[in-house]
N, C-alpha and C positions, 0 to 999 in steps of 0.2 A: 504494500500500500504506500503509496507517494505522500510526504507530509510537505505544510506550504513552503517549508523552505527548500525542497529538491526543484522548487521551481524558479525560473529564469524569468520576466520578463522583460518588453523591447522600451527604449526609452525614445520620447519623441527625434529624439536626434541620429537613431537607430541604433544606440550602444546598450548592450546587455545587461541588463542589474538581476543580479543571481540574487533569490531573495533570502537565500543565507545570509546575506549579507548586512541583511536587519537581524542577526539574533539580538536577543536581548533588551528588541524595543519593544514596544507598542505601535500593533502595524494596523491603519485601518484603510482599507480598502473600498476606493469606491467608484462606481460605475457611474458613467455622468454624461449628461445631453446639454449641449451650451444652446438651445434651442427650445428648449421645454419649459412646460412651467416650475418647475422646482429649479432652475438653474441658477436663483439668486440666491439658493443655499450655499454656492459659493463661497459667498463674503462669511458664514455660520464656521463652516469651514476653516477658512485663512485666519478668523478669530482662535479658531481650536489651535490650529498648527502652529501661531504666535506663542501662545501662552503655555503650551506643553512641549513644544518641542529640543526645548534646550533641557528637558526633564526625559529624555527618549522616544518621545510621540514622534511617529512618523504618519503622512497622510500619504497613500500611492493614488492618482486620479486616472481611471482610465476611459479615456471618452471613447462612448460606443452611438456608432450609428445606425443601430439593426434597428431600433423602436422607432419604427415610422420616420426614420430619416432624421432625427432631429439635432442630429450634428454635422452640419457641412460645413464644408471645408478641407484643407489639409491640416495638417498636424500643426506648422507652423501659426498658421492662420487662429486655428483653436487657442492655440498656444498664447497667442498676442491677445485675443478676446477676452480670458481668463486673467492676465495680466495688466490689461488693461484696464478694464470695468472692476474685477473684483480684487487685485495685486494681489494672486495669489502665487507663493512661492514654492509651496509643495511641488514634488516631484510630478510630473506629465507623461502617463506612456504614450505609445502611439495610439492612432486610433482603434479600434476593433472593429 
């Protein structure tokens, strides 16, 4: 049986974050549409990853576009969106 950290994923820049490489944090994982109505959770978000992450809190964001399409764009584009509107600096993988 495969545990979360035998797994790899791709980061918006296409380099590999093995996520063994979080032992020891607090990893929270989340799937995300810059498109949809909940995307102003964003800013909910960047608020969590300020305040816990110099304490081990990690946030991995990974935008998916299967649900009705509601993240277009490319990676970079999402990237900027995220950054711009909500300055969030958690890590970005690519898209799904």
């Amino acid at each position: 049986m495969s545990r979360f950290y035998d797994f790899s994923l791709t980061t918006r820049k296409g380099e590999t974050l093995p996520l063994s490489s979080l032992k020891g944090k607090v990893v929270m994982v989340v799937n995300t549409a810059t498109g949809c109505g909940f995307t102003p959770q964003y800013e909910a978000l960047e608020k969590m990853y300020e305040k816990y992450h110099d304490r081990g809190f990690e946030i991995i964001d990974i935008p998916c576009n299967q649900f009705a399409g509601q993240t277009p764009g490319t990676d970079e584009e999402i990237h900027q969106f995220c950054t711009l509107k909500y300055n969030t600096q958690f890590p970005q993988m690519k898209k799904s």
